[in-house]
Structure formats: C-alpha cells, structure tokens
C-alpha positions as CSV (number, residue, x, y, z in Angstrom):
1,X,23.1,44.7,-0.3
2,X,23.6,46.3,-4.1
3,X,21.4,45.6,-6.9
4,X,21.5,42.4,-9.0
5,X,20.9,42.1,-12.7
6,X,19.5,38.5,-11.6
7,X,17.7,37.5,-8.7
8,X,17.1,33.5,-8.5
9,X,15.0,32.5,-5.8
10,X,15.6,28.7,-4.3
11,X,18.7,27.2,-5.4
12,X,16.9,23.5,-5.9
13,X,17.2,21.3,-9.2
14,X,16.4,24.0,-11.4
15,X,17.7,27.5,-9.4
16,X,21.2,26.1,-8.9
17,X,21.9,25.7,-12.5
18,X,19.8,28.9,-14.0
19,X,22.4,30.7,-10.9
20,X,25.4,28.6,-12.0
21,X,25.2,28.7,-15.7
22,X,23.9,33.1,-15.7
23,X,27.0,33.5,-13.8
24,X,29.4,31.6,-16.3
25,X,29.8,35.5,-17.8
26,X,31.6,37.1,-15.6
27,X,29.7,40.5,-17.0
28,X,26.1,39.3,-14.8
29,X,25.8,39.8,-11.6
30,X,23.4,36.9,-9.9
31,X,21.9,36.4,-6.4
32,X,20.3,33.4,-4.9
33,X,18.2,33.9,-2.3
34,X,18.3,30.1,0.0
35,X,15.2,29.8,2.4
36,X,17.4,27.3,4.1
37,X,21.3,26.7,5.3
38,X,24.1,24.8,3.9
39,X,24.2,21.0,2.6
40,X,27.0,20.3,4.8
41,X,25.9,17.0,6.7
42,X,27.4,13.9,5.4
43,X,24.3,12.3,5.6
44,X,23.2,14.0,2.8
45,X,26.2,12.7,0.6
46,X,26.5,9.0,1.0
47,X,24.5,7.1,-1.5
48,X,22.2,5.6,1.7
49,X,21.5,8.3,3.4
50,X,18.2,9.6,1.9
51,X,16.7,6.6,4.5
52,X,17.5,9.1,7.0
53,X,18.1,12.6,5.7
54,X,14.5,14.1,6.0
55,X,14.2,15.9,9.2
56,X,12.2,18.8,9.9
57,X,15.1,21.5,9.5
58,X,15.6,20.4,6.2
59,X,12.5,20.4,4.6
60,X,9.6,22.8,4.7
61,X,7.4,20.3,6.2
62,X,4.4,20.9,4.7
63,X,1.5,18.6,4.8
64,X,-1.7,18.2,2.6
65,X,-4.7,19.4,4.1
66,X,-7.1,15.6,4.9
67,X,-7.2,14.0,1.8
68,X,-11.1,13.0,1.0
69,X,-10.5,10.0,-1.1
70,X,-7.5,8.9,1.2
71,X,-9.6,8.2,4.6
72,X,-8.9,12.3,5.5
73,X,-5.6,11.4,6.2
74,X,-3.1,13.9,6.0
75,X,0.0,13.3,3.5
76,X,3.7,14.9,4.4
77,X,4.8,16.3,1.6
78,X,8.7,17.4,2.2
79,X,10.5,19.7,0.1
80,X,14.2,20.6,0.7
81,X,15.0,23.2,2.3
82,X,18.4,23.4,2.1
83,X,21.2,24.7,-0.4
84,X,20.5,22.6,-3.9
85,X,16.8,21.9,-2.1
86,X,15.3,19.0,-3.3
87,X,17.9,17.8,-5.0
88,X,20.0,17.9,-1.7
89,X,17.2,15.1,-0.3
90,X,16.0,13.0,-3.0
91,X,16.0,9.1,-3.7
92,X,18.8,10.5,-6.5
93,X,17.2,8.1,-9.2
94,X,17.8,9.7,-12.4
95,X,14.9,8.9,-15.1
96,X,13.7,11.3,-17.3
97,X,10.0,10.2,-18.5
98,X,8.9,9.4,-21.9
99,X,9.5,11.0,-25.1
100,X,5.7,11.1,-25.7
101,X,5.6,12.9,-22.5
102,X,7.7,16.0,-23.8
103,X,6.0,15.9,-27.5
104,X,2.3,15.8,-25.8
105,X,3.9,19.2,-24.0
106,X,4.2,20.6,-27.5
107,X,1.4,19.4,-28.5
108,X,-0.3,21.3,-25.3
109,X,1.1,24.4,-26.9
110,X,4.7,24.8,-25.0
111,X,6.8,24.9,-28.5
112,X,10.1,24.3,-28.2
113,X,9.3,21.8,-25.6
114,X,9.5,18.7,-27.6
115,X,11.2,15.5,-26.7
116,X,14.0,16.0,-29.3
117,X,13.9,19.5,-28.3
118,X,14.5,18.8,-24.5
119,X,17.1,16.2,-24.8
120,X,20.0,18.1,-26.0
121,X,19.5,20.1,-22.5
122,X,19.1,16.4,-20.8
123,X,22.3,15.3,-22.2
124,X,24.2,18.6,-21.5
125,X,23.7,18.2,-17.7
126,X,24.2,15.0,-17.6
127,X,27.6,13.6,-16.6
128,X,27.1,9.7,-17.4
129,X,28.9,6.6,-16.3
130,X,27.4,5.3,-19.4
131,X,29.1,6.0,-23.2
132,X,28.6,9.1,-25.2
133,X,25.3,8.4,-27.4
134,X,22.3,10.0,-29.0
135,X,20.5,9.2,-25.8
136,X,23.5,10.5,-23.0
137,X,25.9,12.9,-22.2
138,X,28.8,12.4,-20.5
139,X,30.7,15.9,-20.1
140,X,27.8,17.0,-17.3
141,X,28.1,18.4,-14.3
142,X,25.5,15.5,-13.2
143,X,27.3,12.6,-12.2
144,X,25.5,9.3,-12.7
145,X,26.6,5.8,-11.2
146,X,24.7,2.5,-11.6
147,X,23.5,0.8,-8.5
148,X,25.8,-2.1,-7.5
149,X,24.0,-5.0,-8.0
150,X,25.9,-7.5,-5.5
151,X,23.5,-8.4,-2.8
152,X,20.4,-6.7,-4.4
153,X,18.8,-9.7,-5.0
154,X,18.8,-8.8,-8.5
155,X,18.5,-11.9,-9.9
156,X,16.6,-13.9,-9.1
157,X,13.8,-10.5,-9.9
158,X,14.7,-10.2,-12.9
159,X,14.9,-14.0,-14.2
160,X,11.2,-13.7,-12.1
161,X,10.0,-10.9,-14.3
162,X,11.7,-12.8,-17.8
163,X,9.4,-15.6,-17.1
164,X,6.8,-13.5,-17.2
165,X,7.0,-11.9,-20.5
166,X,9.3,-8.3,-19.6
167,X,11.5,-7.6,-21.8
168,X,14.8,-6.9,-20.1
169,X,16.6,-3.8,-20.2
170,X,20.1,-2.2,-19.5
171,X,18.5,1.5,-19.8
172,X,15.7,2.8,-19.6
173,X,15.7,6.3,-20.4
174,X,16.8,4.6,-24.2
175,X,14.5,2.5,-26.7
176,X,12.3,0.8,-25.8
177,X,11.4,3.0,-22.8
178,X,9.7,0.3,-21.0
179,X,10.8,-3.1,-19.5
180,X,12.1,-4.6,-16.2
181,X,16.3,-2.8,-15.6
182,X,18.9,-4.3,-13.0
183,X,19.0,-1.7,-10.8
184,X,18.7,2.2,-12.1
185,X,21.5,4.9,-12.6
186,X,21.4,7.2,-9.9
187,X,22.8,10.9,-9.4
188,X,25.5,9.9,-7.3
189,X,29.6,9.9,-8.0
190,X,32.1,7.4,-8.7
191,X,33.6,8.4,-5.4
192,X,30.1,7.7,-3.8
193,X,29.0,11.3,-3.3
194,X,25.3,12.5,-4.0
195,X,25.2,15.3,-7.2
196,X,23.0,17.3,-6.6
197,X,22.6,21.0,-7.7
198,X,24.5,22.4,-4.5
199,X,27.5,20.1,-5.5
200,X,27.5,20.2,-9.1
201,X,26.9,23.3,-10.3
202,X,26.8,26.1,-7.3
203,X,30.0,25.2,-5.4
204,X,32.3,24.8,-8.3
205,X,30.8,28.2,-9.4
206,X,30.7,29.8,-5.8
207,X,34.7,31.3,-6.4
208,X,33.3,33.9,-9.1
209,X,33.0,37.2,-7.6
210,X,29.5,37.7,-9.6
211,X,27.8,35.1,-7.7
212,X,26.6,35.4,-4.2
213,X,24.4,33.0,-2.2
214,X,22.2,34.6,0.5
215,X,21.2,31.1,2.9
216,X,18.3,31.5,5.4
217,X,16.7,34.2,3.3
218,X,13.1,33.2,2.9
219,X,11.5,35.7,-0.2
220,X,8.2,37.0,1.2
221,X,7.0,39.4,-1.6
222,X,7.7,40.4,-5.2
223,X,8.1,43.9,-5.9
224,X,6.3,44.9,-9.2
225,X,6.5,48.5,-10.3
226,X,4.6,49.6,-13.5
227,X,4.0,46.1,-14.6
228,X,7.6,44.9,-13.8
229,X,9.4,42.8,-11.6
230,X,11.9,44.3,-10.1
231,X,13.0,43.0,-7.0
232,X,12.1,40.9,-4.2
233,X,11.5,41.5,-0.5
234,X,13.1,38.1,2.4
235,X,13.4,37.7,5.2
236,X,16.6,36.8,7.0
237,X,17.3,36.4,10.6
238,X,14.8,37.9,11.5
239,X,15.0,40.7,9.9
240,X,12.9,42.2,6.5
241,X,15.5,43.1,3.5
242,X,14.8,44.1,0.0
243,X,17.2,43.7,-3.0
244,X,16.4,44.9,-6.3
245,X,16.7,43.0,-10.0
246,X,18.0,45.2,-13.5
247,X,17.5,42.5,-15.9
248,X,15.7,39.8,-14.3
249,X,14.3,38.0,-11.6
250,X,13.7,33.7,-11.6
251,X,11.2,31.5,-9.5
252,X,13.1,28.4,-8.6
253,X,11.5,28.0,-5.5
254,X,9.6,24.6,-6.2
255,X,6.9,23.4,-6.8
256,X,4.6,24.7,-3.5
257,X,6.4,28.0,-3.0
258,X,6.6,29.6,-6.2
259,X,3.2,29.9,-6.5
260,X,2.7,30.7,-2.6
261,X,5.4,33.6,-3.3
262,X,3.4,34.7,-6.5
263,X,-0.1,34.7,-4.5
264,X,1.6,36.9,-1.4
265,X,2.6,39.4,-4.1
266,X,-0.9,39.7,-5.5
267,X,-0.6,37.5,-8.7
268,X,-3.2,34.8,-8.8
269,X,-6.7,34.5,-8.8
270,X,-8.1,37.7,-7.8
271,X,-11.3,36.5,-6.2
272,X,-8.9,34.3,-3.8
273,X,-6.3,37.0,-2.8
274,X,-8.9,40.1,-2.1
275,X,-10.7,38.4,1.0
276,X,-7.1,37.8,2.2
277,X,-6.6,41.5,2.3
278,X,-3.9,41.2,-0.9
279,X,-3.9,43.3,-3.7
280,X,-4.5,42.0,-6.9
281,X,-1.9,42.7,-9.5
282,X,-2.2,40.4,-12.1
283,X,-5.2,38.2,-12.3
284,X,-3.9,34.6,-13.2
285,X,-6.4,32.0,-11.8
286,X,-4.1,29.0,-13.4
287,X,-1.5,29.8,-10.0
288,X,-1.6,26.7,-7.8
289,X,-3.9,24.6,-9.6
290,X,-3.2,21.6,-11.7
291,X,-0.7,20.1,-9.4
292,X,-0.3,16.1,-10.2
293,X,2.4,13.9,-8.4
294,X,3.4,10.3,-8.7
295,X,1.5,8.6,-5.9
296,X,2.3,5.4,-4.6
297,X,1.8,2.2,-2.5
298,X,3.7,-0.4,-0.9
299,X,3.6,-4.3,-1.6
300,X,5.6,-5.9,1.3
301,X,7.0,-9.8,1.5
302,X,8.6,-11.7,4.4
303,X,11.5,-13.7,3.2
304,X,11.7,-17.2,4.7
305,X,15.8,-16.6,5.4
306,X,18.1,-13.5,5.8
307,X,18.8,-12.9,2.2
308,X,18.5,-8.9,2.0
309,X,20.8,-6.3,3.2
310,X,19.3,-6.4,6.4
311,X,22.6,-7.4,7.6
312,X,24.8,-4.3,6.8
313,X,23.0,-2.3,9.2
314,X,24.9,-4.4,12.3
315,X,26.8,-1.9,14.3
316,X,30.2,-3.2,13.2
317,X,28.7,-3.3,9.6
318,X,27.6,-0.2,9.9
319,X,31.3,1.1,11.1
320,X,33.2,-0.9,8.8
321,X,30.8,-0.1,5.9
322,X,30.8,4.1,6.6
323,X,34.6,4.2,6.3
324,X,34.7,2.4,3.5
325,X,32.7,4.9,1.8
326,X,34.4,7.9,3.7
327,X,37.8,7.2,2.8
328,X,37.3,5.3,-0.6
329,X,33.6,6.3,-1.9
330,X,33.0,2.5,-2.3
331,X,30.7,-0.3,-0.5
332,X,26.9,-0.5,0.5
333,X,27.0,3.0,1.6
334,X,28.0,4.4,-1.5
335,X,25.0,3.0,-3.4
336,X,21.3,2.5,-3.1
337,X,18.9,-0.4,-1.9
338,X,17.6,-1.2,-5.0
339,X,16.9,-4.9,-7.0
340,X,15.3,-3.5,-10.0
341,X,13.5,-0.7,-11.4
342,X,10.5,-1.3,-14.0
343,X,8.5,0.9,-16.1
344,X,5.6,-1.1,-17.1
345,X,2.3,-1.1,-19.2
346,X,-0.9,-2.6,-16.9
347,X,-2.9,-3.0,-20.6
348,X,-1.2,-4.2,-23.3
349,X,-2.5,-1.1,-25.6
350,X,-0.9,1.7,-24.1
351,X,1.3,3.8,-25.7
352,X,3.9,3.9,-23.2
353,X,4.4,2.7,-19.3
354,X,1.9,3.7,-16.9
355,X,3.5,2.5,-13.9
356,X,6.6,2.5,-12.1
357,X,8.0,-0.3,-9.6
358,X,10.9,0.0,-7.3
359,X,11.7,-3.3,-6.0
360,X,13.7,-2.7,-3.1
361,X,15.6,-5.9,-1.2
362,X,15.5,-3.7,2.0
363,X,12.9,-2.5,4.1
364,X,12.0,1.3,4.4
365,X,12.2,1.6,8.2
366,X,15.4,-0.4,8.8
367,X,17.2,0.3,11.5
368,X,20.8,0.1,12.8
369,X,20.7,-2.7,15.6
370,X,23.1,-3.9,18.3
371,X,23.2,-8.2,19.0
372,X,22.2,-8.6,22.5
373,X,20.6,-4.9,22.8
374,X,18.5,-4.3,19.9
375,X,15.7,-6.5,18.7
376,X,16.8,-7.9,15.0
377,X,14.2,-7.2,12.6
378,X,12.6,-9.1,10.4
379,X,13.9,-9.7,6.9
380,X,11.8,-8.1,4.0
381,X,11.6,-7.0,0.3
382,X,8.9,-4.1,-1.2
383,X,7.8,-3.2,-4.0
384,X,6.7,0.3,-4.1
385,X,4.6,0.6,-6.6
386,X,4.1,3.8,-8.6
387,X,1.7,5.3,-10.7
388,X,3.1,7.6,-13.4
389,X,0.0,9.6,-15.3
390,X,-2.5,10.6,-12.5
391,X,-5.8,12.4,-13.9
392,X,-6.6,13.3,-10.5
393,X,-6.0,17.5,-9.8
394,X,-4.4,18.9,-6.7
395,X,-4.4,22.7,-5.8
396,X,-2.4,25.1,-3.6
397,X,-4.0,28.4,-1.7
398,X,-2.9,30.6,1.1
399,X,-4.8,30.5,4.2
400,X,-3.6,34.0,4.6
401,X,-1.8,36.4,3.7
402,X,1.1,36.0,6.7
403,X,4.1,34.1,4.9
404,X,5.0,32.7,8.0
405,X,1.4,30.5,7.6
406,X,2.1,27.5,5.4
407,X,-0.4,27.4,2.4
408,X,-3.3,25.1,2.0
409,X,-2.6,22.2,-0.1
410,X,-5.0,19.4,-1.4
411,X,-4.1,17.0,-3.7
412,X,-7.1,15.2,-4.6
413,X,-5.3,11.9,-4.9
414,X,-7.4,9.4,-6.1
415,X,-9.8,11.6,-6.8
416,X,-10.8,10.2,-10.3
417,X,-11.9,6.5,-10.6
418,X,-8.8,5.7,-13.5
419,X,-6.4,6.6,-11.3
420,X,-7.7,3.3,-8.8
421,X,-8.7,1.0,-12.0
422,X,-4.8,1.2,-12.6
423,X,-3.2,0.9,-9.2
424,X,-5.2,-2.4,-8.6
425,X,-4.4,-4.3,-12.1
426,X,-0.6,-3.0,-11.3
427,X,-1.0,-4.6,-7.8
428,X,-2.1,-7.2,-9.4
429,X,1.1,-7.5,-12.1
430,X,3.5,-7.2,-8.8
431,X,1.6,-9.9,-7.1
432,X,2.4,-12.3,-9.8
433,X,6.1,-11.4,-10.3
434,X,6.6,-12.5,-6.4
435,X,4.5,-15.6,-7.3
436,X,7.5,-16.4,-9.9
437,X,10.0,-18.7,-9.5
438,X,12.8,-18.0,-8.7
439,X,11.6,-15.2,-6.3
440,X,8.9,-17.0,-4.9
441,X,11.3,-19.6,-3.3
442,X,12.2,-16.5,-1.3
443,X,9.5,-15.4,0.1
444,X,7.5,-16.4,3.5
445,X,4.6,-14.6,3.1
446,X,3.1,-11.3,1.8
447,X,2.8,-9.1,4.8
448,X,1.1,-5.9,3.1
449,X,-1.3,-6.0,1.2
450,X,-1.6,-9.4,2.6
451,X,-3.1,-12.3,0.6
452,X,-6.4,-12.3,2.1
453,X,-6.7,-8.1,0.1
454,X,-8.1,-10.0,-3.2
455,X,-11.2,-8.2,-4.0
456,X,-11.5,-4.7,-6.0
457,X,-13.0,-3.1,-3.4
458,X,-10.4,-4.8,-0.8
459,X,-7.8,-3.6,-3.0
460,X,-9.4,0.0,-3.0
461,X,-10.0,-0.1,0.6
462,X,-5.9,-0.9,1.0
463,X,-5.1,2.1,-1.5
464,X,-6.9,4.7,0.3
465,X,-5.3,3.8,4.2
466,X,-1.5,3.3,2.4
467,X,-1.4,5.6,-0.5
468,X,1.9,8.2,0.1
469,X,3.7,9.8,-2.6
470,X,7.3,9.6,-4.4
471,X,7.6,13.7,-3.6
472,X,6.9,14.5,-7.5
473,X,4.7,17.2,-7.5
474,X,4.5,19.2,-10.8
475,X,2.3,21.9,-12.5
476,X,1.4,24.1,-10.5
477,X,2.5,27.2,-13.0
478,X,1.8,25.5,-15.4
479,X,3.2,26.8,-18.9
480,X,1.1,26.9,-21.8
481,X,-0.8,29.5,-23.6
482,X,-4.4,29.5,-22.4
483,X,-6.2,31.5,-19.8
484,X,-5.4,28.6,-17.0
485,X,-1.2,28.8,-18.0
486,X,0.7,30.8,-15.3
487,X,4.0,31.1,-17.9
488,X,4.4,31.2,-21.7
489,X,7.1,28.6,-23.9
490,X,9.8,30.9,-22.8
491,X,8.7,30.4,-19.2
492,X,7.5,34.2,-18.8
493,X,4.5,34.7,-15.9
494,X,1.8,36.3,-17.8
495,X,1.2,39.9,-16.9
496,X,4.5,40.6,-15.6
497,X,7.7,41.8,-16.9
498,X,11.0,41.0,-15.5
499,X,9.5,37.5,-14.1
500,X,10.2,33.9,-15.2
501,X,10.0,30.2,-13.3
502,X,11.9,27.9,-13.7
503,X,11.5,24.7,-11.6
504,X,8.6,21.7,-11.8
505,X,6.1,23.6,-11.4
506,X,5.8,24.8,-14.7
507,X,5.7,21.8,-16.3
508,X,2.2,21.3,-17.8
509,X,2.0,17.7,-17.3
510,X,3.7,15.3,-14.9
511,X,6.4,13.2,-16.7
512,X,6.4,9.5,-16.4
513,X,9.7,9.2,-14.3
514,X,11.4,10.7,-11.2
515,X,11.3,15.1,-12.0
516,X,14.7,15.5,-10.6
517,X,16.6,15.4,-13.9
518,X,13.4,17.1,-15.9
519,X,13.4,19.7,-13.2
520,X,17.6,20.2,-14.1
521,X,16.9,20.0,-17.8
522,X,14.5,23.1,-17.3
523,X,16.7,25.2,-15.4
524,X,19.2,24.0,-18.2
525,X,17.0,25.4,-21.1
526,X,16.1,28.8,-18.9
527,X,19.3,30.0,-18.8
528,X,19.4,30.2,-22.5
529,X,16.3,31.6,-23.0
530,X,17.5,34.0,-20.0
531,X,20.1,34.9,-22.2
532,X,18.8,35.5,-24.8
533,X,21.0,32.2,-26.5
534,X,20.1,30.0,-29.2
535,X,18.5,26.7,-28.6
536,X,20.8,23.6,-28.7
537,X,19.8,22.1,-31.8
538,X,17.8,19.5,-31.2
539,X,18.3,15.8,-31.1
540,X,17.2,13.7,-33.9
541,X,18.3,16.6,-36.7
C-alpha cells in the first residue's frame, strides 16, 4: 500500500465526511482505514430496522465494566462497526442540542465553537425536507424526512401534553428550543432509505481515484517519529500492515476507540500506560476521562385495545408492508415508531430543557408473529425517558496493552445525586401526561414503573435496576485548553504533530440532543480546518 497525504481512521458520523469532503480535491490523496465490513444489509436501510440491526458483527460490543450505582450491572454499550459506523446503526433522529450548549463550549475555551459559529456547518450537511431558513439547510448531503404521523397515536399525546401547559412545536432544533413536537425529523430519505455517512457522503465520493477505503482494517498503533504522526499500523485479515501519512492523519474512530488507539500508542496518562509495559510518548492524563452520555429509563403502559402499530408486524403485514418500502420507499417500513418527541424543563427556572422524552406507540421488543403459531403480544406504548446534562463522569482505560483486549470502561452513571433528583421529577412530568385525557382513555395500566413505584426512594430503587443508555457517549478527548484537554479549538492532540480527532469524543460537553448530527457537524468543520479553509461565516452576522 503507497503513502497517503491523509489517513482517517473510522469512517463513522464524523470520518466519512472529513474522508469525503478532503477528497473533493482531486490533488489529496485520502485513506480510510474501516475496522468493520460493508453497510450492505437492507436492514440497515429501511426506516425500521434499527429495532433489529444491532448484532454482534456489527458493533464492537463493548460493555461497561459493573456499574456501582446501577446494582453492578453491566451496561452494553454498541458502537458500529461497520462502513459509516454509528451512523450505519442509530435511531437516525436528527436533533442538534441547544444553542447554549455550543456557546457554554466557547465559553469553556473551544473558540470558534460557538452556537452561531457551528450552525453554518449544521446547515451545510444537512439536506432538509423542511424550507431553506436561518435555522436549516436544504442542499446537504443529509437527507431528513419527518416521521409519518398516521397511526402514531400522535394525537391524542400531543392534545394530552397541550392540556398540560407544553407549548407545541413543529421544530425543535428552531426557537423556542423546548416544547412537546409531532413526531421528529429523522436522517432517513424521501425514498425511505437511512442517510447515514456511508450513503451520503463516502459512496457518492467512492468513484474518485484519490479515495480508497480499506474495510476490516482495525488501526492498532500510531506511529510518531520526532514528535510527529506519521502513520498508522492495522491489522487486516489477519495480518499486521503499516501505511504512512505526508500531511496528516484524523481520529474518527468514536468515542471509545480513539482514545483506546491513542493509549496503545503511548499517549495518555503516563502513570496508567507504563505498568502496561507502553511507552509513554506524550503525557496527556485528560485521554479517556470525562466521558458523559444521555442515560435513560423506560415508562411502559398497557393499552386497554389494540390501538398501536402492533399490528403491522403480522406476517402478511409484514410482507405487504416490506415491499412497499422496497419497491416505492413508502409505508410503515419507511419511517419510525414514534408519537412525539419532547424536550422539556423538570423546574420551571432552567435555562433550557433538561430532559428528553421519546414517546413511542410501539413496544421495544415487538416481534413479528404468525395467527395460530405465534403468541400475540400485548399492546403497549413507552416513554423512554431521557436525561440530557449528566454531571456524573465516566472513564475509559486499557486492561492491557494487547488491542485484541477490549478496554475497561466505567461510566459512573448515576454517580452524582442531581443526576437522580432529575430523573424522578421527569418520571414524575411523564406520569401525568399519561394521566391526561385524551391519552389516559387509552391506557389499561402502567406496567413499568408500575403505580405502586411512588416514593423517592422507590423511584431510585427503579432507576438503578432499569437505567440503559440512548448510545450518546461524548468527551472523552475532550477539546479545550487546560491540562485535562486531549485536543486544542482546531482539534489538534496536544504533543503531537500530524494528529487531529474528529468525532464525539472531543466534544467538551455532551449536547442536549441525539450527537449524530453534532458528530457530522464536526467532521464538517475539520475538514476546513484540515485545509487550511476559512470558516463559514457564522450564522447570526
């Protein structure tokens, strides 16, 4: 394999557009280097599928080590491992955060990181159903669609959540940034096909002749000579390569393996990697700490009738309803299971949403079922309820230096006592939207929590045997510019030359939203910087 002048490594939400957008000029040279194997499977296309795309061969499977505060229980923790990664795998609801999220960045030192900084590289990606305006773009490679409402039981939710006080929205990634929405725009065609990074931006580009994608070549080692980055050592079928970088090689590889990648080269804390038998290179204690994601719990009702989607999934349904998407991109199948969306405060002083509901009209382990052969299940609707600003910490080590050996991960969740406070007055907020007409005349009874969970300590006791998370794990590269930031503003590791990252992990703190699109609006702004480019001018100016 020849030289590069770029090396990207993972070609997830942020490596497939730093790879697709360095290789516009036909003058650089780029490589990706894909840990897994194509995107192929229909399954990952069709707007359903994510109930049933997660298996082992496409995600790296890792698991938190026992989580203290969550009864020792283990958490899984997928990540894609496929071409586009994540992106490939992902619920595909596109939300962005607040704007106070981006401006507390700058305010934590990343400049140029501002929210009217950021959203001109928000909008560029973005491919919207929605009109051209100061808050979307519509000339994207990122396709959005809104979820069809018809049999989302979407209204009688929202008139449920309009008694209550929530202001009704259309959009939610535009003033007022809070409220209950009709369904959500997700990353998915009009012809009913996922967008993610593998579709959008690497396979239109994958015809220029100064673009190649290695797939199943898992990066084991940075080579650094003389303080510089200049290549990287994979593994692929088994065997050990080595190719080198001139200009410049990019971390894309997410969230848990960029800084895994960085601590098997000898760039972390030095006091972890010598009793590992690594050489220090560049002591930077800030790699794999300050990870935060969006935990969540479930709120689960019985509904006295069949009245959710339940039905769909009945084998001639199921037939009828795959072709339709197949041959026209239209249907159930080309859309997702989802009533509402909210982004809500739990005390009326905040200064923006702290938590995020889903309310889905059907249940997360449906199943396809067969009359006279498989048992019906019962009809249910969720709320999965989701908190957006953690304070508690997680933290990523090696438990040695073989990069076969997945790394030690601990995320602390729940952790800090604020975290709990807010989960069980959100729980409470949820309870009562169910308890309002017209939704309550739907519902049987409440199956999880369950009624009888009343109590703050009940309540706790629930959070720590149920708590999961939305697969939103961020900072753990943090950028910044103290002694605990892993890059600088223009996404530079400290101590090395040669060296950027640019995926979730280095944002400093966790936006209050899904990080798909954030995650794409970083590799967005990478490239320029990469390239030395101008950045877009920014929003509000």
């Amino acid at each position: 394999m020849t030289d590069f002048d770029y090396i990207v490594v993972g070609s997830g939400s942020g490596g497939g557009v730093v790879a697709s957008r360095l290789s516009e000029d036909p003058a650089n040279s780029v490589l990706v280097l894909e840990a897994g194997g194509s995107d192929w499977n229909f399954v990952f296309h069709m707007g359903i599928g994510f109930y049933r795309n997660r298996p082992a061969n496409l995600n790296w499977g890792f698991k938190s080590q026992p989580e203290p505060h969550l009864d020792n229980r283990s958490i899984d923790l997928p990540q894609g491992r496929l071409l586009g990664g994540s992106s490939s795998i992902n619920g595909k609801v596109y939300s962005r955060g607040n704007p106070i999220d981006y401006d507390e960045w700058r305010q934590m030192g990343c400049e140029g990181w501002s929210y009217e900084e950021v959203l001109p590289y928000f909008k560029r990606a973005e491919g919207s159903w929605r009109p051209s305006s100061r808050y979307h773009g519509v000339d994207g490679p990122l396709k959005t669609t809104p979820v069809a409402p018809r049999g989302m039981l979407t209204e009688p939710l929202v008139e449920a959540a309009r008694s209550l006080g929530y202001p009704i929205v259309n959009d939610l990634d535009a003033e007022p940034f809070e409220g209950i929405s009709p369904g959500s725009d997700i990353t998915v065609d009009k012809h009913g096909r996922r967008s993610s990074t593998a579709r959008t931006y690497l396979r239109p580009a994958m015809h220029r002749s100064n673009l190649k994608i290695e797939l199943h070549a898992k990066a084991t080692r940075i080579l650094v000579e003389d303080g510089k980055a200049v290549g990287i050592e994979f593994m692929q079928r088994g065997k050990l390569r080595q190719v080198q970088a001139r200009k410049e090689i990019i971390l894309s590889a997410g969230v848990y393996n960029t800084p895994r990648l960085l601590l098997l080269s000898g760039i972390g804390n030095a006091d972890d990697l010598a009793p590992l038998g690594i050489v220090p290179i560049v002591n930077l204690p800030g790699v794999g700490t300050n990870i935060a994601d969006h935990a969540a719990t479930m709120m689960e009702n019985l509904t006295k009738e069949a009245v959710t989607p339940l039905g769909q999934l009945r084998i001639d349904k199921v037939v009828a309803n795959f072709l339709q998407w197949a041959v026209l991109g239209k249907g159930p199948f080309a859309t997702q299971p989802l009533s509402a969306q909210g982004l809500i405060k739990t005390q009326p002083w905040l200064d923006r949403p702290d938590v995020q509901v889903f309310f889905n009209p059907l249940r997360r382990d449906a199943q396809i079922y067969v009359p006279g052969i498989t048992r019906r299940q019962e009809h249910r609707i969720e709320a999965g309820v989701v908190l957006l600003r953690p304070h508690s910490r997680g933290t990523l080590k090696l438990a040695s230096a073989n990069p076969a050996e997945p790394p030690k991960i601990q995320l602390n969740l729940l952790s800090d006592q604020r975290d709990i406070d807010t989960f069980i007055r959100a729980l409470r907020q949820v309870r009562k939207i169910y308890e309002a007409e017209p939704l309550s005349s739907l519902i049987k009874e409440e199956m999880s929590p369950g009624l009888i969970v009343q109590s703050d300590e009940e309540l706790t006791a629930y959070l720590r045997r149920a708590l999961y998370t939305v697969r939103h794990p961020v900072g753990s590269c943090r950028m910044g510019n103290d002694e605990m930031s892993v890059v600088d503003s223009q996404l530079r590791v400290r101590g090395i030359a040669g060296l950027r990252i640019a995926d979730a992990s280095i944002m400093p703190a966790i936006p209050g939203g899904n990080t798909n699109a954030p995650a794409i609006m970083i590799g967005e702004k990478a490239a320029d910087m990469i390239l030395g480019k101008p950045a877009l001018h920014p929003a509000f100016n």
